[in-house]
C-alpha positions as CSV (number, residue, x, y, z in Angstrom):
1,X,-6.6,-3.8,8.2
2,X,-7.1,-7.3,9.7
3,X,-5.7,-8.3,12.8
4,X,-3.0,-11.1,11.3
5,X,-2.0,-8.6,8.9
6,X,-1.3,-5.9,12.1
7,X,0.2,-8.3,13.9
8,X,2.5,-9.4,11.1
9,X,3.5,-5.7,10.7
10,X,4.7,-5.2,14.4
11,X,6.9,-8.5,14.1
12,X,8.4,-7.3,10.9
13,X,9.0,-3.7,12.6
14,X,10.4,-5.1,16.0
15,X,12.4,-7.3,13.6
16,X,13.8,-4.3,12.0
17,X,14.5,-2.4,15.3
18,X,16.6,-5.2,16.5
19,X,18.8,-5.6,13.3
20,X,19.4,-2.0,12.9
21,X,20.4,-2.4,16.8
22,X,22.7,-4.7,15.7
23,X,24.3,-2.5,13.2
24,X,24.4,0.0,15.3
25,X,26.7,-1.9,18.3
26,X,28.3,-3.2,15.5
27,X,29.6,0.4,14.1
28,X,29.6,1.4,17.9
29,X,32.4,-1.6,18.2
30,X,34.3,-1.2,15.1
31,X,34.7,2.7,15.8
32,X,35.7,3.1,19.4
33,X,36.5,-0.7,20.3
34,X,33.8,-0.9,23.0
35,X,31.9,-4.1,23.1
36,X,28.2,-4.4,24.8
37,X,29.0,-6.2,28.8
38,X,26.8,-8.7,28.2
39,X,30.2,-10.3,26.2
40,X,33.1,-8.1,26.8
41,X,35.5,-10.0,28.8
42,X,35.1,-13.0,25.9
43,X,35.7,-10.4,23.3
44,X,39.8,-10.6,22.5
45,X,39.6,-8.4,19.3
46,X,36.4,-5.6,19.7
47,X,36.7,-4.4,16.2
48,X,37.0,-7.8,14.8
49,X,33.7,-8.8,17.0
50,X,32.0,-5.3,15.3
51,X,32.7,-6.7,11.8
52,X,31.3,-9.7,12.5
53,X,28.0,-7.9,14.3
54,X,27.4,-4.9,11.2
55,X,27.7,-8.3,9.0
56,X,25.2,-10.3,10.5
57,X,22.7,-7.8,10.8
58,X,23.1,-6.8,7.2
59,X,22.5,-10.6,6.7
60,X,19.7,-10.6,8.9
61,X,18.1,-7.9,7.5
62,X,18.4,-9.1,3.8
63,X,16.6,-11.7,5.0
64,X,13.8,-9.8,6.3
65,X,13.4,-8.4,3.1
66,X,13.4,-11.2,1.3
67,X,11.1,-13.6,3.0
68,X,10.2,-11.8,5.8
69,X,6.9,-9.4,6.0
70,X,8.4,-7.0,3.6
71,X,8.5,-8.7,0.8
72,X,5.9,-8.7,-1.6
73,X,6.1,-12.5,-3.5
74,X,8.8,-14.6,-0.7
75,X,9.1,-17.3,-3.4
76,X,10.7,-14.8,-6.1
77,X,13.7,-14.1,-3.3
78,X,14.3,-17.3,-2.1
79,X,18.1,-17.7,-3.4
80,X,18.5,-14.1,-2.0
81,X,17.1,-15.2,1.4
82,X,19.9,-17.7,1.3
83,X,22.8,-15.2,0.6
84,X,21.4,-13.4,3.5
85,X,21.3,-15.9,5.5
86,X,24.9,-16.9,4.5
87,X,26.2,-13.5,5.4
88,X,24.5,-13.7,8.5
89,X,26.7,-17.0,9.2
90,X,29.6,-15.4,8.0
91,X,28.9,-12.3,10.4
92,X,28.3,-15.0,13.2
93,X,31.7,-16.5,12.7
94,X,33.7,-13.3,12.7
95,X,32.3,-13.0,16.1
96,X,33.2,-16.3,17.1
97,X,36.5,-15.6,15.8
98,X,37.0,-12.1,17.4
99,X,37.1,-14.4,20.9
100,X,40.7,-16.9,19.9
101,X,43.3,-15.2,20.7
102,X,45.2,-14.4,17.5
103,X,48.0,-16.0,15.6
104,X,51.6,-14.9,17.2
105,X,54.9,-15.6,15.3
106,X,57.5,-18.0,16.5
107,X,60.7,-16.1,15.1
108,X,59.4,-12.7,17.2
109,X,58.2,-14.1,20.3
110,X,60.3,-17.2,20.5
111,X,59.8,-19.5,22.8
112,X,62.7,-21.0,24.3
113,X,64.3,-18.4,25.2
114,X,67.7,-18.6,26.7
């Protein structure tokens, strides 16, 4: 074994233990509401924010194994790359959205209340 081809195999694993730590705040989130602190008092909506995480690191990681060291010809995969890459944006945006406060409605919390 040569030494790129070692070194490209403990990227690709440290790659892999970072998405599946992804995944696992993510179900962490969606499953008990608890966000990481590093971005809890940002986080309005916890299980909203662990949607968004498990999403993105399923993104992430079908990227990795698209173009990524484990896979075996990165050309063949490119348009599968993409969708990965795609979810990982979606993923990202639930998160963003998980810190808005959400929509209230006028006709229950009206107000000008007399």
């Amino acid at each position: 074994m040569s030494g790129m081809h070692s070194t490209a195999m403990w990227t690709t694993a440290l790659a892999l233990v970072v998405v599946a730590g992804g995944a696992a705040i993510g179900i962490l989130a969606i499953t008990t509401g608890r966000v990481p602190t590093v971005g809890r008092k940002k986080v309005l909506r916890p299980k909203l924010w662990g949607y968004g995480s498990l999403t993105a690191a399923a993104g992430m990681g079908a990227f990795l194994l698209c173009l990524g060291g484990l896979g075996s010809r990165p050309a063949a995969h490119f348009n599968l790359a993409l969708v990965g890459m795609a979810v990982f944006f979606l993923g990202s945006f639930l998160q963003y959205l998980s810190q808005r406060p959400a929509r209230t409605d006028s006709l229950n919390h009206p107000q000008d209340a007399a």
